[in-house]
C-alpha positions as CSV (number, residue, x, y, z in Angstrom):
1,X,-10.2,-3.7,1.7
2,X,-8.6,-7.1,3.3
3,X,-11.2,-8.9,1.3
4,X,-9.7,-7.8,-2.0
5,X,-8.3,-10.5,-4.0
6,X,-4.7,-11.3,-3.9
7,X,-4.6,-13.7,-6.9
8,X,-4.5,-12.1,-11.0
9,X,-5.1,-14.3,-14.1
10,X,-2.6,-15.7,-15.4
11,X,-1.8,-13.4,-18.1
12,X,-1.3,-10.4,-15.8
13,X,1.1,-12.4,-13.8
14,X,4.8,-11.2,-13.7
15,X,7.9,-13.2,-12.3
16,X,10.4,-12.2,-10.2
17,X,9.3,-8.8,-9.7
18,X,9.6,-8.8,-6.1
19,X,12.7,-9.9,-4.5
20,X,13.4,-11.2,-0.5
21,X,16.4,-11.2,0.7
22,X,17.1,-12.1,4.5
23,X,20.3,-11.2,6.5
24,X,19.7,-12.4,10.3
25,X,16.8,-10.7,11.4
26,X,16.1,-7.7,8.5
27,X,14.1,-9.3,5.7
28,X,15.0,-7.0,2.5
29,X,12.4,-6.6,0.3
30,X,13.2,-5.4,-3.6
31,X,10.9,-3.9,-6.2
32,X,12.2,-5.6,-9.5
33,X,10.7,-4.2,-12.7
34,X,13.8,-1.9,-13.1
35,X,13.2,-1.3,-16.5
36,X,9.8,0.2,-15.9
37,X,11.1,2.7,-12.9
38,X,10.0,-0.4,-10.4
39,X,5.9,0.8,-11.3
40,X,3.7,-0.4,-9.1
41,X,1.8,-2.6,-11.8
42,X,-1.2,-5.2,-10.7
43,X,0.8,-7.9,-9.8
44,X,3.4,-6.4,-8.4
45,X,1.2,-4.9,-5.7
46,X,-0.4,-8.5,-5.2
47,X,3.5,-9.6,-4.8
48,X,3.7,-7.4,-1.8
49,X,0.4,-7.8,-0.4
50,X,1.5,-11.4,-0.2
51,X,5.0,-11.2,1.2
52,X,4.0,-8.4,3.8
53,X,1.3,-11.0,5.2
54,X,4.4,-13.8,5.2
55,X,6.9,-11.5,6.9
56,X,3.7,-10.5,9.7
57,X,4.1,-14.4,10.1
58,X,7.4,-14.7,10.3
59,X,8.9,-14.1,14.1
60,X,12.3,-14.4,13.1
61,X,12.2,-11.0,11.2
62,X,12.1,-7.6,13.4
63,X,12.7,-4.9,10.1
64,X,11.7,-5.1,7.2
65,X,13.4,-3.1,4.3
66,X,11.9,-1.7,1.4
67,X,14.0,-0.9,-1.8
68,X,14.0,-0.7,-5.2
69,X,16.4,-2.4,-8.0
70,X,17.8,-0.4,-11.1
71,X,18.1,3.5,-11.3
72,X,15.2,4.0,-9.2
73,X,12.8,3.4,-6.0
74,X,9.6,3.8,-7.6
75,X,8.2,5.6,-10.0
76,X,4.3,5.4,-9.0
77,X,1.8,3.3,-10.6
78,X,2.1,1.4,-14.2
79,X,0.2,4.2,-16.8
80,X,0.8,2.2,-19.8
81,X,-1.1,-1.0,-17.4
82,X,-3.7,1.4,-16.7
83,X,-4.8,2.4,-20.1
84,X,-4.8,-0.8,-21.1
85,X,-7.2,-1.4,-18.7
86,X,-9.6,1.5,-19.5
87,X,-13.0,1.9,-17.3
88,X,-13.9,3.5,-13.6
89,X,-14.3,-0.4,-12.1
90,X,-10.6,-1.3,-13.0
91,X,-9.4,1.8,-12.3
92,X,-10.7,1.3,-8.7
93,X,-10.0,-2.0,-8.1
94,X,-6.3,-1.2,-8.8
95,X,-6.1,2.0,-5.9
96,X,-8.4,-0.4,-3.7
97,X,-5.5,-3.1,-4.0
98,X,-3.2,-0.5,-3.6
99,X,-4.2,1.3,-0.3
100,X,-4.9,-1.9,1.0
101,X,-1.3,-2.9,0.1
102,X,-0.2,0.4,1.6
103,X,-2.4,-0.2,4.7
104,X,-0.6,-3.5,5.2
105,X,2.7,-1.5,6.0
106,X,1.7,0.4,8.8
107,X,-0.4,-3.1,10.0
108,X,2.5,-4.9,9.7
109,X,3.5,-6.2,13.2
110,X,7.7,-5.0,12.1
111,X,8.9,-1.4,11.1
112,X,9.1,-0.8,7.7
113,X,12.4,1.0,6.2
114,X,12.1,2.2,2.9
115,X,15.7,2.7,0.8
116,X,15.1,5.0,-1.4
117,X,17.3,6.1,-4.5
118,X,16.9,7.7,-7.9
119,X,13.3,8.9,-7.9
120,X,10.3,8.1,-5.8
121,X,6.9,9.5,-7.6
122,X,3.5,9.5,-7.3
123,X,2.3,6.2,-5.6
124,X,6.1,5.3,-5.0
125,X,6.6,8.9,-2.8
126,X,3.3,7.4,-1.4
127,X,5.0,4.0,-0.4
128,X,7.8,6.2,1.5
129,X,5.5,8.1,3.2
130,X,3.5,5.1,4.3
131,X,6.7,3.1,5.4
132,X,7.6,3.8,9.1
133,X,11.4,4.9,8.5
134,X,12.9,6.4,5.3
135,X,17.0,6.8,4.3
136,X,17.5,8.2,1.4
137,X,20.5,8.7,-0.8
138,X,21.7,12.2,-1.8
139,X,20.6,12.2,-5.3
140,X,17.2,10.5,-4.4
141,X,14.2,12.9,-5.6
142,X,10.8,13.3,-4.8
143,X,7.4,14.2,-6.0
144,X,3.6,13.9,-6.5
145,X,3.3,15.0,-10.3
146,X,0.3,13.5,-11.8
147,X,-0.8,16.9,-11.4
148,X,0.9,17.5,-14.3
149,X,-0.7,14.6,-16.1
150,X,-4.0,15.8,-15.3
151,X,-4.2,13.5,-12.7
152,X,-4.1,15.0,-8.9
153,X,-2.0,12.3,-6.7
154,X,-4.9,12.2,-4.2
155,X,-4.2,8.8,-2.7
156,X,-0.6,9.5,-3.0
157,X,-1.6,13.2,-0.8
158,X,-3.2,10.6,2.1
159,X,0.1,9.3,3.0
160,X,2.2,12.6,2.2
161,X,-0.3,14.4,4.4
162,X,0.3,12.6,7.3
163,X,4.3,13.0,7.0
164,X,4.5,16.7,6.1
165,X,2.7,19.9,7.3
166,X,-0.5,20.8,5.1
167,X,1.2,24.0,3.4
168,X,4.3,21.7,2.2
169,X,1.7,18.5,1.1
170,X,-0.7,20.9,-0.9
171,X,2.6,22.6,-2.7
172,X,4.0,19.1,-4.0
173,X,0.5,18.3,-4.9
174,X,-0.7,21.4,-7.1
175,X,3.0,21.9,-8.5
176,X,3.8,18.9,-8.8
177,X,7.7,20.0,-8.4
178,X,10.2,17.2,-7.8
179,X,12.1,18.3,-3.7
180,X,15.7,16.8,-3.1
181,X,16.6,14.3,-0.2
182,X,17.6,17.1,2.2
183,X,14.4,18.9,1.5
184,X,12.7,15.6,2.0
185,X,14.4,15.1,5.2
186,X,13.5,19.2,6.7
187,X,9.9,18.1,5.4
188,X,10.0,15.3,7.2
189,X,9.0,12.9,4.6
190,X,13.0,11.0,5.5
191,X,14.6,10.1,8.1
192,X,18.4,10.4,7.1
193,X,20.1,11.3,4.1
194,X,23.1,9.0,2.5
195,X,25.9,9.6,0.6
196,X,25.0,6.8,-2.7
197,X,27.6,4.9,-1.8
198,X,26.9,4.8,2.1
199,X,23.0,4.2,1.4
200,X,23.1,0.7,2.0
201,X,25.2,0.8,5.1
202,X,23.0,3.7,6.9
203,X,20.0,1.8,5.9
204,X,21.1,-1.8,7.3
205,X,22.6,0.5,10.7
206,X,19.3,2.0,11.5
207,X,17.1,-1.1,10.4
208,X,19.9,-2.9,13.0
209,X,19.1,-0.3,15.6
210,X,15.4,-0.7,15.3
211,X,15.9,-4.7,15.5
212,X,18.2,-4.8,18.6
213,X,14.7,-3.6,20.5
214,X,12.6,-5.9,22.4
215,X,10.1,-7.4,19.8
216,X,7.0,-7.1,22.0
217,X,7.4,-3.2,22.5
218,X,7.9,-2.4,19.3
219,X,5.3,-4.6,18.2
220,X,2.8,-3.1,20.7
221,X,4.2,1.3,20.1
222,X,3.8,0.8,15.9
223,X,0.2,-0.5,16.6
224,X,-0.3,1.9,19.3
225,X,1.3,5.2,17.6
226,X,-1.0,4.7,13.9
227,X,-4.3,4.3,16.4
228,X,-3.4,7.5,18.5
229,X,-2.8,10.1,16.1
230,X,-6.3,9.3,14.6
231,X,-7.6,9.9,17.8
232,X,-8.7,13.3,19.9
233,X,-6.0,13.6,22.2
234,X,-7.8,12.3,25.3
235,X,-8.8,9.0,23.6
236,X,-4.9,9.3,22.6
237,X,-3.8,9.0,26.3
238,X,-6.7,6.4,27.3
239,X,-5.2,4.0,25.0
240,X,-1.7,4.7,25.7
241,X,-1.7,4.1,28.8
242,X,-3.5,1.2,28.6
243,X,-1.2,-0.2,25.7
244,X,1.9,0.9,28.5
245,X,-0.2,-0.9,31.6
246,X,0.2,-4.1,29.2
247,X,3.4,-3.5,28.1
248,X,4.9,-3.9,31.3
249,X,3.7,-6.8,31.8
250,X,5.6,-8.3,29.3
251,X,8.9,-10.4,29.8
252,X,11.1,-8.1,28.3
253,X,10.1,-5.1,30.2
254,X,10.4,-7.0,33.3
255,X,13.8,-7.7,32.5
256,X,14.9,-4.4,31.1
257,X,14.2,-2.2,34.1
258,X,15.6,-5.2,36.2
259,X,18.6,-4.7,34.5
260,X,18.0,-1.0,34.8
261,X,17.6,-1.1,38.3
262,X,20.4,-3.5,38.6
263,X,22.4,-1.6,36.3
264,X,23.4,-4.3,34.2
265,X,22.8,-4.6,30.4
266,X,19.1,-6.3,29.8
267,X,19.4,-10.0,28.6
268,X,16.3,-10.0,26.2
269,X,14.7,-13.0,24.9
C-alpha cells in the first residue's frame, strides 16, 4: 500500500482541509471540511498521508493530536465523492489510500490522540479506533452505520475489531446503532470521557503525559506492542524481550534507573 500515490489532479485538490498546529512538542492535527462532517474525501486522505510522513520526520514532536473542526470529528468517507466517481477500480483505490492512511497511524514513530466530538462514523469511528489514545467529549457519538446504507463498514470493523470484544464489534456493525462516549469508553474504543468544555484541556493533559516520556521507549513499545498482538504468544515474548534487551541500552534508560537507583528524578535528553 506505501506505493499508492500521494498526489490527485488538480481538480480533486482541496485547500486548507487539513490544519497543523504545533504547541511545544504536540503537533495538532485538524480535519477541516466542517461543512461536510470533516469526510474523509480523496484529498483529504492524501493531506494526511502527507503530514503523518512529515511529523514521522520531525523529532521535535512526541504526540500527535488528531481532531476535527466544526460540529463534528468525522463523519466517515465523502458519499456524494464516491458516486461521482462510480466503478469497482475507483472505489478501491480510495479504501487502498485509505488503510494505508490508517496504517500510517499505528506506523507512525509518535502516539496518536484522537479528540473526538460531535459524531465519529463509519471510516471516522475507524480513524479513532486506529489512533493509539482516544478522549472524547460527553456528547461525542459513535457508530458503524453503512449497514444501514446497504453498505457493511468492513474496513471500518478491521480497526473497531481490534479495540472492542467480537460480540460488541459485530453489534455496531449489523445494527448499525450510534453508542455514547461512556459506552465508548466501557467498550474500550476511548480512553477518557470530557466534559465539552474540558475536552481540550484533558486531551492536551494526557497528550502532555505521553510526551514527558523518554522518546526512544515510546518509540521502540508503539512499534513493539502493534507487532506482538499479531503474533502467537511465544513469538510475542521472543520479540519483546528482545525489543526490552535493546531498550536498555539506550541513553535514556541508562539514566532513568540511575536516577532510580539513585533516587533522584531522571534528567532525560
Amino acid at each position: 500500500m506505501n506505493a499508492l500515490p500521494d498526489a490527485l489532479p488538480a481538480e480533486q485538490q482541496e485547500e486548507g482541509i487539513l490544519l497543523r498546529e504545533d504547541q511545544g512538542t504536540v503537533a495538532t492535527l485538524t480535519l477541516n471540511r466542517p461543512r461536510q462532517f470533516n469526510a474523509l474525501s480523496r484529498a483529504m486522505i492524501a493531506e494526511l498521508r502527507r503530514e503523518l510522513r512529515a511529523i514521522a520526520d520531525d523529532d521535535t514532536v512526541r504526540v500527535v493530536v488528531l481532531a476535527g473542526a466544526g460540529r463534528a470529528f468525522c463523519a466517515g468517507h465523502d458519499l456524494k465523492e464516491m458516486r461521482a466517481h462510480a466503478g469497482r477500480e475507483a472505489h478501491e483505490e480510495t479504501f487502498d489510500q485509505c488503510s494505508a492512511m490508517m496504517m500510517a497511524l499505528v506506523g507512525l514513530p509518535q502516539p496518536v490522540i484522537a479528540k473526538v466530538h460531535g459524531i465519529a462514523t463509519a471510516a471516522g469511528c475507524q480513524l479513532v479506533g486506529m489512533c493509539d489514545l482516544a478522549v472524547a467529549a460527553t456528547d461525542a457519538r459513535f457508530a458503524v452505520s453503512g449497514v444501514n446504507l446497504g453498505l457493511f463498514c468492513s474496513t471500518p470493523g478491521v480497526a473497531l475489531s481490534r479495540n472492542v470484544s467480537r460480540k460488541r464489534a459485530m453489534e455496531m456493525l449489523l445494527t448499525g446503532d450510534f453508542i455514547s462516549a461512556q459506552t465508548a469508553m466501557e467498550y474500550g474504543l476511548v480512553n477518557r470521557v470530557a466534559a465539552p468544555a474540558e475536552l481540550d484541556r484533558v486531551a492536551l493533559a494526557l497528550a502532555a503525559a505521553v510526551a514527558a516520556k523518554p522518546r526512544d521507549a515510546v518509540r521502540l513499545g508503539k512499534q513493539l506492542f502493534y507487532r506482538q498482538v499479531e503474533q502467537t504468544m511465544p513469538d510475542a515474548y521472543h520479540a519483546a524481550a528482545r525489543v526490552m534487551a535493546g531498550n536498555m541500552m539506550c541513553g535514556d534508560t541508562l539514566e532513568g534507573v540511575d536516577a532510580f537507583i539513585e533516587k533522584r528524578k531522571p534528567n532525560w535528553r
